[in-house]
C-alpha positions, -999 to +999 in steps of 0.1 A: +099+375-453+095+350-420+074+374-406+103+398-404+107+437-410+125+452-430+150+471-406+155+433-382+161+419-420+187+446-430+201+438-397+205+403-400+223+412-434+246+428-416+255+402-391+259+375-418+294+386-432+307+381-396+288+345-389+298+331-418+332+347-411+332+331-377+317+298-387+348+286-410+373+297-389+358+285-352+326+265-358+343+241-386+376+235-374+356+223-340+335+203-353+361+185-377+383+184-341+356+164-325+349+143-356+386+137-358+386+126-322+363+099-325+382+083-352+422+064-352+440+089-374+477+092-372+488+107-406+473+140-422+458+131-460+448+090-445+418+069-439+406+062-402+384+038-389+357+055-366+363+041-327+339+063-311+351+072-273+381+050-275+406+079-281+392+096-246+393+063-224+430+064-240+440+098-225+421+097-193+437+063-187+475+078-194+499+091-168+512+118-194+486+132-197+471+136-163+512+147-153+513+171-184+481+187-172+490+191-135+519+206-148+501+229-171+480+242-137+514+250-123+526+270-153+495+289-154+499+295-116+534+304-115+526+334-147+494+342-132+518+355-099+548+369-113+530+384-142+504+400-124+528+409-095+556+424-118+527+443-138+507+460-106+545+473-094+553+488-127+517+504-132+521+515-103+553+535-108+544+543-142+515+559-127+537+584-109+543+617-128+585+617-127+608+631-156+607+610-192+573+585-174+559+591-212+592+577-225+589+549-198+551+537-207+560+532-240+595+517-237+578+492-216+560+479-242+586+469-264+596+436-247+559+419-255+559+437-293+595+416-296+591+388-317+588+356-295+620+337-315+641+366-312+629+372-267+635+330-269+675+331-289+681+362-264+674+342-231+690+313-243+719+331-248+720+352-216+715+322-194+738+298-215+761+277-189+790+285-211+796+329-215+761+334-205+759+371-192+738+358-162+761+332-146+793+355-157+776+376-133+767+355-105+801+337-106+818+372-109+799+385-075+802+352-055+768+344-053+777+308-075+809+289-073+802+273-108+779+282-140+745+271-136+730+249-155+692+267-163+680+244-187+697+211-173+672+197-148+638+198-147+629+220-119+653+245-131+639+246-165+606+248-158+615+278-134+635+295-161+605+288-190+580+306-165+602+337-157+612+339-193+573+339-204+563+364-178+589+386-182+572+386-223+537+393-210+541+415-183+541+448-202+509+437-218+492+432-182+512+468-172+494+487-199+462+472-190+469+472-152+479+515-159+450+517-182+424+511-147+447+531-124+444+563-145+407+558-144+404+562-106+396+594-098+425+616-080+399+633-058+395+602-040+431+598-028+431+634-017+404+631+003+414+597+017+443+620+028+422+649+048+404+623+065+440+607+078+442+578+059+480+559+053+489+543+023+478+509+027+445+522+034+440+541+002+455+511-017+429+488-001+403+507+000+406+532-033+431+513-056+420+477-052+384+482-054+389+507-085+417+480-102+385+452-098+372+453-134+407+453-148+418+424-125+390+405-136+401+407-167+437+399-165+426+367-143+407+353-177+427+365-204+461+361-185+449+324-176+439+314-211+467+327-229+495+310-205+477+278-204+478+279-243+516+292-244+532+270-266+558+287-285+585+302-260+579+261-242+586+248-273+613+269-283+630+272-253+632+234-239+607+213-268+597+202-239+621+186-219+643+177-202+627+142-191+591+160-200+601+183-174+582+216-192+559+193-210+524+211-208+494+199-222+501+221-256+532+209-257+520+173-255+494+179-279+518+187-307+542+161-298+516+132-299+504+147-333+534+156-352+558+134-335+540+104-321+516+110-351+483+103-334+466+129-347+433+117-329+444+112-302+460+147-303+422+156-312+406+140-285+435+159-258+422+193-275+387+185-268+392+176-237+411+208-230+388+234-248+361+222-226+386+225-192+388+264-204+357+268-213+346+256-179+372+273-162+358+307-181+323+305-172+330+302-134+352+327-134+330+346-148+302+330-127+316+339-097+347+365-104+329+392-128+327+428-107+290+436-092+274+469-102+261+488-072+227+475-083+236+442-079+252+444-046+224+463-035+198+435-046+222+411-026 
């Protein structure tokens, strides 16, 4: 059949369950994203009128967006940091054989398995400006005359939203930051330490170069999933105040269920699945770890 054999066409059987699987639930909803885009929709279930680029000149011309975007860089900046700063320290002592460490790899893991409504009602209630535990605290050491008010100005909110979300995430970047310690061979640190090395010489020269894969990884997956966090902005803030934690997700859902401009939401998540997808393939372009072959060659 096609000039095929019978072992490629047994193969290709075996493939098709999975495109076809993959084709409804990524290829069509992408393509009817960019067909919606190039048409004025603003209710689900009505007729549009096709406008070709019009929706696109709309959202490149729009202050919102282009702020709402710049702000979105920040936010995946800001968890990139913390997250991956919070996750190397705890690998790192997790990594460390002390009493209960079994107990303490897979308590940390509990505070990204927590559903994100219940980690959202939790925070809200801890930094509340009336009995929160937080500013009870810090009024109760000195460190504030008054309650603070987290959620009350911008700046403050969108500090609090990016804590709050990397203090979510963190464990998951832990486990996979531990995963790539373990992997380094011990041998290596103890004979770093024959030949008289200190610390930060086995960390830069052993840990780091070992942790490379794993870092790689956590730079593309931790960037995509902040910069598509919706749900603890949403739930924490809906946005505001004054648009203050208003990423582009955020926005995108607003101008489509609130706004209802659902092609103009369209044309915003076209717009943004080609920024990520660029964004992916130069990372990996120029970020992916080189096999000794490779540097070799170079």
């Amino acid at each position: 059949m096609f000039g095929l054999s019978r072992r490629t066409l047994v193969g290709y059987l075996y493939v098709a369950p999975l495109m076809l699987w993959l084709a409804l639930t990524i290829a069509y909803p992408l393509l009817s994203t960019v067909v919606l885009s190039l048409q004025d929709i603003r209710i689900i279930g009505t007729e549009g009128s096709f406008v070709g680029l019009d929706q696109y000149r709309a959202i490149f011309a729009s202050d919102t967006f282009w702020s709402s975007a710049g702000r979105s860089l920040i936010w995946v900046l800001g968890n990139g940091l913390v997250q991956t700063l919070a996750a190397f320290i705890a690998a790192l002592l997790l990594r460390e054989a002390f009493p209960g460490v079994r107990i303490a790899r897979v308590w940390i893991i509990l505070s990204w398995i927590v559903p994100t409504v219940v980690v959202v009602i939790i925070w809200r209630w801890m930094l509340s400006a009336s009995g929160g535990i937080v500013n009870y605290a810090l009024v109760s050491l000195g460190v504030a005359e008054r309650p603070i008010g987290f959620f009350s100005t911008s700046t403050s909110a969108f500090a609090s939203v990016v804590l709050i979300n990397a203090w979510r995430m963190f464990p998951f970047m832990t486990v996979i930051m531990l995963a790539g310690l373990m992997r380094i061979p011990e041998e290596l640190y103890e004979s770093a330490a024959v030949d008289g090395a200190n610390a930060w010489q086995k960390f830069w020269y052993i840990t780091l170069p070992g942790l490379q894969p794993v870092l790689f990884v956590i730079g593309l997956l931790g960037t995509l999933i902040s910069f598509n966090t919706f749900d603890v902005i949403w739930l924490l803030t809906g946005g505001g105040p004054a648009g203050g934690t208003t990423t582009l997700p955020v926005l995108i859902y607003d101008t489509a269920f609130k706004q209802y401009r659902l092609s103009r939401a369209a044309a915003m998540s076209v717009v943004t699945g080609v920024l990520l997808l660029v964004f992916a393939l130069t990372f990996i372009r120029l970020m992916s770890p080189r096999t000794d072959a490779q540097e070799a060659a170079l």
